[in-house]
C-alpha positions in Angstrom: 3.0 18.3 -22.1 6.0 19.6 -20.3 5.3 17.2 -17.6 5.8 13.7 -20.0 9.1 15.7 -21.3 10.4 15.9 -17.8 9.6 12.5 -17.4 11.9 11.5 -20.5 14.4 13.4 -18.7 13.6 11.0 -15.8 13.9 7.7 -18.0 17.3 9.2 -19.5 19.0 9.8 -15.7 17.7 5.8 -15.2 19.8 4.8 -17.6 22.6 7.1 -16.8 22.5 5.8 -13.3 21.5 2.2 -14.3 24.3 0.9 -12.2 22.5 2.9 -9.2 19.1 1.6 -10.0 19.8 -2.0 -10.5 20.4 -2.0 -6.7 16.7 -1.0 -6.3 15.4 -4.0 -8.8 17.9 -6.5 -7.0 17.0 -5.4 -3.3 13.4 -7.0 -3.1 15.0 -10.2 -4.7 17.7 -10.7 -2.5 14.9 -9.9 0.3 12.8 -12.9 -1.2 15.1 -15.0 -2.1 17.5 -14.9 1.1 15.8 -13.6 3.8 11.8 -14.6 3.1 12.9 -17.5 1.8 15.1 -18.6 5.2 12.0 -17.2 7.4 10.0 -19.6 5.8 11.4 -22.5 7.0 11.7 -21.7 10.8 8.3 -20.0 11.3 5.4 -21.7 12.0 2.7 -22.6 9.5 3.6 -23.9 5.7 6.3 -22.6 3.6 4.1 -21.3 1.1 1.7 -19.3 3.4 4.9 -17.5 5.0 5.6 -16.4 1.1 2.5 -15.0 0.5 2.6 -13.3 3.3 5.9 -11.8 3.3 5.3 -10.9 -0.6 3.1 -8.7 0.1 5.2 -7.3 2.8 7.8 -6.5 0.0 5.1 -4.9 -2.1 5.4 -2.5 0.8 8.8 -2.4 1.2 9.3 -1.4 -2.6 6.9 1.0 -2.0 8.3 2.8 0.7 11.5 2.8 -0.7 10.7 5.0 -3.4 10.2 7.6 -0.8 13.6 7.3 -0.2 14.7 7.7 -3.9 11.8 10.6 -4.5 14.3 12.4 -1.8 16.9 12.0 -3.3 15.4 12.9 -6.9 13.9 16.1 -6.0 16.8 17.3 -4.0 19.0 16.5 -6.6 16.3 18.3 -9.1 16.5 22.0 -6.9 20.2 21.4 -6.8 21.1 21.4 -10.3 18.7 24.2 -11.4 16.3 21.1 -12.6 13.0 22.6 -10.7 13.9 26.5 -11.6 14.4 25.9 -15.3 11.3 23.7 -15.4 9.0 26.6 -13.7 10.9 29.3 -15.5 9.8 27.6 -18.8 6.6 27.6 -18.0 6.1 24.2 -16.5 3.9 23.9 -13.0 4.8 22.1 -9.5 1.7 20.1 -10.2 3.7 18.7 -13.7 6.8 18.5 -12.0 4.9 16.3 -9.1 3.3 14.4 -12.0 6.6 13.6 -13.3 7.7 12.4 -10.6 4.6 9.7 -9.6 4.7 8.7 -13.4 7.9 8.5 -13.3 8.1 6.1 -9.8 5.4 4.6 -11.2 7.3 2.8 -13.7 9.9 1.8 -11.9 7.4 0.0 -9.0 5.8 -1.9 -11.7 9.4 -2.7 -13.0 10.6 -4.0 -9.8 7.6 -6.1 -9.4 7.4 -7.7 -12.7 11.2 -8.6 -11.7 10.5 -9.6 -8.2 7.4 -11.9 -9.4 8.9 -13.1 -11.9 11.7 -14.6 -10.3 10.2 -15.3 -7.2 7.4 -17.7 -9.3 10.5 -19.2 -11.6 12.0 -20.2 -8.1 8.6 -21.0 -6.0 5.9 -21.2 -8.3 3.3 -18.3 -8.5 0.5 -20.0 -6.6 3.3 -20.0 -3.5 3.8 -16.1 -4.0 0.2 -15.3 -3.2 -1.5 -16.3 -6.9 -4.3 -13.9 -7.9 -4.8 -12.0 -4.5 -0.6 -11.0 -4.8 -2.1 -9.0 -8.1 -4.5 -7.3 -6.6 -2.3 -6.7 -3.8 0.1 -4.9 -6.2 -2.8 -2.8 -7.3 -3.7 -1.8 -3.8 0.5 -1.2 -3.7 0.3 1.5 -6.4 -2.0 3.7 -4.3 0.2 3.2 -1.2 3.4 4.1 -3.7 2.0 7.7 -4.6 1.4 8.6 -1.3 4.8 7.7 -0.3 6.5 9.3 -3.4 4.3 12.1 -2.4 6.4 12.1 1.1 9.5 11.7 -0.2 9.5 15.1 -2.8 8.0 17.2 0.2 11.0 15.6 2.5 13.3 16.8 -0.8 11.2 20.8 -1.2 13.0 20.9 2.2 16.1 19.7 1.7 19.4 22.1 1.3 22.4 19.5 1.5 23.5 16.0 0.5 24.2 15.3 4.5 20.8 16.3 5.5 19.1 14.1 2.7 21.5 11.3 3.5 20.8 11.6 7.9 17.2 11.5 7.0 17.1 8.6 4.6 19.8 6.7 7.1 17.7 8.0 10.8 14.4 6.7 9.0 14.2 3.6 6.6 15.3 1.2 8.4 13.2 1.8 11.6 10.1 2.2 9.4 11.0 -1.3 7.5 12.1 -2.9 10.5 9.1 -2.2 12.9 5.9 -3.2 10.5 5.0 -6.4 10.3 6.1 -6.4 6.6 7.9 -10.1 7.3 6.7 -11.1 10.6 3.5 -11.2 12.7 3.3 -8.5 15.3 1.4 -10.9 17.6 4.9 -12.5 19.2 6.7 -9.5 18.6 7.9 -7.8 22.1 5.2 -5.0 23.9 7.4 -2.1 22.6 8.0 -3.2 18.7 3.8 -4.0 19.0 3.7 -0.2 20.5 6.2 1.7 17.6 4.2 -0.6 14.8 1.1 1.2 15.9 2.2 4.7 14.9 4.1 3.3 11.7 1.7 4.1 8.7 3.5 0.7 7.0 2.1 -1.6 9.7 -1.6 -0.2 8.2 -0.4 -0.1 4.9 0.1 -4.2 5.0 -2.9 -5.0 6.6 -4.5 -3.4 3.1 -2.7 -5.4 1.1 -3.8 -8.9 3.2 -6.9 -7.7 2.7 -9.5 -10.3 2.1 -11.1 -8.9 -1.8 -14.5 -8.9 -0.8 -13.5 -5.9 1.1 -11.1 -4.1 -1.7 -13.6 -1.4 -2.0 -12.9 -0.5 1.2 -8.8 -0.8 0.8 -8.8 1.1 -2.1 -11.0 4.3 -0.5 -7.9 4.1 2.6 -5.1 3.5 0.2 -6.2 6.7 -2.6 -6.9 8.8 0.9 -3.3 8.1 1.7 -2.1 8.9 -1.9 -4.0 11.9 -2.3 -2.9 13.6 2.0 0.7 12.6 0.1 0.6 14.2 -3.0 -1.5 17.5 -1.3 1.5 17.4 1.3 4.1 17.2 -1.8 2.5 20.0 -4.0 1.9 22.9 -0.7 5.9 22.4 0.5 7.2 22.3 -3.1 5.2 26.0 -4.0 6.8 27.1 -1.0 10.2 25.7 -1.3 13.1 27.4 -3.4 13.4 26.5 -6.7 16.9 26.0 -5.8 18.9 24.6 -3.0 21.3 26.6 -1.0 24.3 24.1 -0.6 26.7 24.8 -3.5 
């Protein structure tokens, strides 16, 4: 399939760029490990249930940020001629987007099995959310395609480096910052409650704290919100050109 070759041309610009990527394995670490960590011992309730529940506010987090990268991936993909060589060999958008999810994919669960594993070397896994933090992760894989899904329409519609670096700069850190990804919304001021409610992240970690007697019911929301992402993804990259204007 042309789609799994593109994706070893994924796995080859990984390593390429390894020095880039390690930044995205080591971000949700230093997240746990300095700034969870610290919250866990000057917010109310135990230690341990202020882990849980900020891991899986990173499962989130890691999740969003590959919209983010996907931006930056497909941009960089129409700039180079990536995209038009691809569909001029005969390879569809709906490979190319497959690529991509596969290719995102692999990096969550890399990032994960990274953040886990540290995080249960340094608190134990029971402290990180135990069996629940698993299927958390699972729910987190839906929520991950719909986002990758947002970032390559964002990057159909990208011409320039500048205009893919304003968005990623105007947005992430509003979006992390205003879910309750490592706090409770309940003592959070009336206007952070307000933006929270229109922040598809602040919905997307009340899936994952899900009780599991209703995961049924996350996983039908969570692959509704994958699917709206990839059909989003797939209309604005038929429509965009194969390659970018900025030269």
């Amino acid at each position: 399939m042309k789609a799994l070759t593109l994706l070893k041309y994924h796995g080859h610009s990984l390593w390429n760029w390894r020095s880039s990527y390690l930044g995205r394995f080591l971000e949700p670490v230093a997240y746990l490990v300095f700034l969870t960590a610290g919250l866990s011992g000057t917010v109310g309730g135990s230690p341990g249930a202020c882990l849980a529940y900020a891991m899986t506010g990173l499962v989130c987090f890691v999740a969003f940020r590959s919209a983010t990268s996907t931006v930056g991936d497909v941009a960089n993909d129409r700039k180079w001629g990536i995209l038009a060589i691809y569909t001029m060999q005969g390879g569809s958008i709906a490979g190319y987007l497959l690529s991509i999810v596969l290719f995102a994919t692999a990096v969550f669960v890399g990032q994960l099995a990274v953040l886990v594993g540290i995080g249960s070397a340094l608190f134990g896994f029971p402290a990180l959310g135990g069996t629940p933090l698993l299927l958390a992760c699972l729910t987190g894989l839906l929520v991950l395609i719909g986002w990758v899904g947002i970032g390559a329409a964002v990057g159909a519609q990208v011409q320039s480096y500048s205009v893919r670096d304003l968005v990623v700069t105007v947005t992430a850190l509003p979006i992390v910052l205003s879910a309750p990804l490592f706090y409770s919304l309940e003592a959070a001021p009336r206007y952070l409650q307000t933006i929270a409610h229109f922040n598809p992240l602040t919905y997307q970690a009340a899936w994952l704290r899900t009780p599991s007697g209703e995961l049924g019911l996350v996983l039908l929301a969570a692959g509704v919100w994958a699917l709206a992402g990839l059909a989003v993804a797939y209309i604005l990259l038929r429509r965009a050109d194969r390659v970018s204007r900025e030269r």
